[in-house]
C-alpha positions as semicolon CSV with decimal commas, in nm:
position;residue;x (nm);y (nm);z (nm)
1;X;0,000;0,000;0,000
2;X;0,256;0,251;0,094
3;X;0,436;0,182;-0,219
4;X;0,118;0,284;-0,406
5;X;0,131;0,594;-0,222
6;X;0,474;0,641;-0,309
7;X;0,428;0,594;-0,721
8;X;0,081;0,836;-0,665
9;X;0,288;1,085;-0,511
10;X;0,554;1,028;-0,817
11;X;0,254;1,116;-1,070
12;X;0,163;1,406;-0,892
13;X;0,495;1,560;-0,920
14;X;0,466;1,458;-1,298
15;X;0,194;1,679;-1,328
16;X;0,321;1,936;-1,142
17;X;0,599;1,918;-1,377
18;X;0,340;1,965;-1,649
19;X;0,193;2,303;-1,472
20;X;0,543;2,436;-1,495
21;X;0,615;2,355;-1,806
22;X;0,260;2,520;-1,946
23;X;0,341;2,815;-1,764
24;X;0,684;2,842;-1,829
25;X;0,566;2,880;-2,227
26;X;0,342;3,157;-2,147
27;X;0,638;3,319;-1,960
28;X;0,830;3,258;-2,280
29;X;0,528;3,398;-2,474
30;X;0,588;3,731;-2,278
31;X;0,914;3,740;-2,183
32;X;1,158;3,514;-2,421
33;X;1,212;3,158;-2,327
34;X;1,560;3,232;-2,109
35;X;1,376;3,546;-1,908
36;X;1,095;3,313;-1,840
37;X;1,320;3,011;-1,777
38;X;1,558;3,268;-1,501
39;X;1,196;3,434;-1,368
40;X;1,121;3,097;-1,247
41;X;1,475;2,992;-1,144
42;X;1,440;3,314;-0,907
43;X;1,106;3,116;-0,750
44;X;1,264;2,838;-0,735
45;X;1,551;2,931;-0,509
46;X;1,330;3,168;-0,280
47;X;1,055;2,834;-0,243
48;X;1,442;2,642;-0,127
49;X;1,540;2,923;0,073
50;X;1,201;2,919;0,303
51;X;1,227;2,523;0,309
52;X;1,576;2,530;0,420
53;X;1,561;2,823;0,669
54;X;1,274;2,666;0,834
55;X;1,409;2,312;0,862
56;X;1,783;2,498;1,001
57;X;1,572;2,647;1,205
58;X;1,357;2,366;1,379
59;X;1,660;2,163;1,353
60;X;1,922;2,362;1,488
61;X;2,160;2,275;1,170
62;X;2,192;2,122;0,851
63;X;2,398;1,869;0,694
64;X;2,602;2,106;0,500
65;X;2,902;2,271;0,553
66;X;2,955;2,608;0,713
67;X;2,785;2,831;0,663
68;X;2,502;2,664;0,476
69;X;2,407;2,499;0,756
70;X;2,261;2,750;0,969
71;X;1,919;2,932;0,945
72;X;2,049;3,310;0,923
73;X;2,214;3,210;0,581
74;X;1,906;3,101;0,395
75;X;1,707;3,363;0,593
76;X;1,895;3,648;0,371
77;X;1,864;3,408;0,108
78;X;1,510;3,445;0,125
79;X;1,533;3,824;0,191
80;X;1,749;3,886;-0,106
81;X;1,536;3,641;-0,329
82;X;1,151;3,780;-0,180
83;X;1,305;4,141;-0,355
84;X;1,435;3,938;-0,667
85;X;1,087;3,773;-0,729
86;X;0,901;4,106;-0,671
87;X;1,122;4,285;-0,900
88;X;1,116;4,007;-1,191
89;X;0,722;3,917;-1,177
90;X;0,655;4,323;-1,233
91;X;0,417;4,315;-1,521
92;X;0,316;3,972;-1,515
93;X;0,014;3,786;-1,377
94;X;0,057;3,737;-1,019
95;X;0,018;3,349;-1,066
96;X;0,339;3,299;-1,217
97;X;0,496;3,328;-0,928
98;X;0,401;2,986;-0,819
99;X;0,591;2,857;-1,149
100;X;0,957;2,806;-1,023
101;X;0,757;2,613;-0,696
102;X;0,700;2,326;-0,890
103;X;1,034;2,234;-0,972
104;X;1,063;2,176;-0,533
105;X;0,897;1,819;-0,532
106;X;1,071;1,725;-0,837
107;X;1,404;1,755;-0,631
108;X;1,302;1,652;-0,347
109;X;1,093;1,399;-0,419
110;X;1,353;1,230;-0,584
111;X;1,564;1,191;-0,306
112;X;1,279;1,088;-0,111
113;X;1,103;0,827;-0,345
114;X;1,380;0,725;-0,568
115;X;1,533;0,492;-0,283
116;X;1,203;0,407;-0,192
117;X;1,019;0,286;-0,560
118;X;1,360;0,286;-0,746
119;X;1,453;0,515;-0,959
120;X;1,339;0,353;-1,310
121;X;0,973;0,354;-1,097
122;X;0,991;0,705;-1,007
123;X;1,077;0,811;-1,320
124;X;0,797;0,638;-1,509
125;X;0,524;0,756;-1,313
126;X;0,633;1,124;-1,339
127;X;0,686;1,108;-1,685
128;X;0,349;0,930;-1,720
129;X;0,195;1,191;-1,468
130;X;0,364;1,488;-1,650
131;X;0,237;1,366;-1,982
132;X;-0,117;1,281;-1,875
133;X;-0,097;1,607;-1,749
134;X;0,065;1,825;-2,081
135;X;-0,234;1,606;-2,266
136;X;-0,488;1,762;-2,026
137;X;-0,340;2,119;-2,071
138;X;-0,298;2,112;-2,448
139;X;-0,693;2,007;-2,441
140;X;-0,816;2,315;-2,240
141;X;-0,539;2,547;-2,398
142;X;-0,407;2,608;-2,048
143;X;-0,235;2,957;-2,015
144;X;-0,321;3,060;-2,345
145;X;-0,153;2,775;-2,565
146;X;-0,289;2,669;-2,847
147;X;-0,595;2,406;-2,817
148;X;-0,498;2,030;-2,918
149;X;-0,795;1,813;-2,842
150;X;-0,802;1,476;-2,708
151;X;-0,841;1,245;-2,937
152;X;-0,908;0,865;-2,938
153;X;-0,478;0,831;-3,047
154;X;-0,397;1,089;-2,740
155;X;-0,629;0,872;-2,521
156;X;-0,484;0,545;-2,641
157;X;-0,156;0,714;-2,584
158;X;-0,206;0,785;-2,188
159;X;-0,326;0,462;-2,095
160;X;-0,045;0,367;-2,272
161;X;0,178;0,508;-2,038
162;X;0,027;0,425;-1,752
163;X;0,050;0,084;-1,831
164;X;0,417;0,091;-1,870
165;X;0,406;0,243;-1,500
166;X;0,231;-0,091;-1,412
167;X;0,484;-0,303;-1,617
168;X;0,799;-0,124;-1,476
169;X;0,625;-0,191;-1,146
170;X;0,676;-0,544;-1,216
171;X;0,515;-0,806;-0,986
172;X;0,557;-0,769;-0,560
C-alpha cells in the first residue's frame, strides 16, 4: 500500500511538472524563453530558501558545511530572493509566481522516493503523470496555448503510459 502511495505521489509531481512547463511557455510567450526560464529559477531558489531556513531552524543545523548549515544564511537568502521575485514578476500575472515552486517536489521527491520505488519507478510515473498532465493542458489550452484536443490516439496514448508504469512496477 505505501508503495502505491509512493508511485501516486511520483505522478503528482509529474503533473506538477506539467503546470510548470505550461506556464513556463506563457512566460516565454511574454518574456523570451531564457527570461521566463531565469523568472522561475528566481522562485525556485526563494521556495528552497524558506524550506531550508525553516528546517535549520527547527533543527538547529543542517547537513552542510559552514555556513550553509545554519538558518540566518538562507534567511537572507530568502530576503534577497523575496526582492528578486518582486522585482522580476513586475508586469506579469501574479500566478506565475508559483511557477519556479514546482520544480521543489521534483528535487526533493527524488531523493525521497527514488530509494524508496527505485529510480526507473519514479521516473515512469512522473513522466506518465507529467504527460497525462501536458495532454490535459494542451486540451483546455491552459495559459493561453494553443488548443490540441483529445483524441481517441492521445487517449490510447495515456493509458499507454500508464500501463508501462504498471509493467515497470513489475510483480511484488
Amino acid at each position: 500500500m505505501t508503495q502505491a502511495l509512493y508511485i501516486a505521489a511520483a505522478f503528482a509531481i509529474g503533473i506538477g511538472n506539467a503546470t510548470q512547463l505550461v506556464m513556463l511557455t506563457a512566460l516565454a510567450r511574454s518574456r523570451g524563453s531564457v527570461e521566463g526560464a531565469f523568472t522561475s529559477l528566481v522562485t525556485t531558489v526563494l521556495g528552497f530558501g524558506v524550506v531550508l531556513a525553516i528546517l535549520a531552524w527547527r533543527q538547529g543545523s543542517l547537513a552542510m558545511p559552514a555556513p550553509y548549515d545554519r538558518w540566518p544564511v538562507f534567511l537572507a537568502l530568502v530576503l534577497v530572493f523575496t526582492a528578486g521575485t518582486v522585482f522580476i514578476m513586475r508586469g506579469l500575472n501574479g500566478y506565475f509566481v508559483v511557477t519556479g515552486l514546482f520544480a521543489l517536489p521534483l528535487l526533493i521527491g527524488t531523493g525521497f522516493l527514488g530509494p524508496r520505488i527505485g529510480i526507473g519507478m519514479f521516473i515512469a510515473a512522473v513522466l506518465a503523470g507529467q504527460l497525462s498532465g501536458a495532454v490535459v493542458y494542451d486540451h483546455i489550452g491552459a495559459f493561453g496555448a494553443e488548443v490540441r484536443r483529445v483524441d481517441g490516439l492521445r487517449a490510447l496514448g495515456v493509458l499507454a503510459l500508464l500501463s508501462g508504469v504498471v509493467l515497470i512496477r513489475g510483480v511484488r
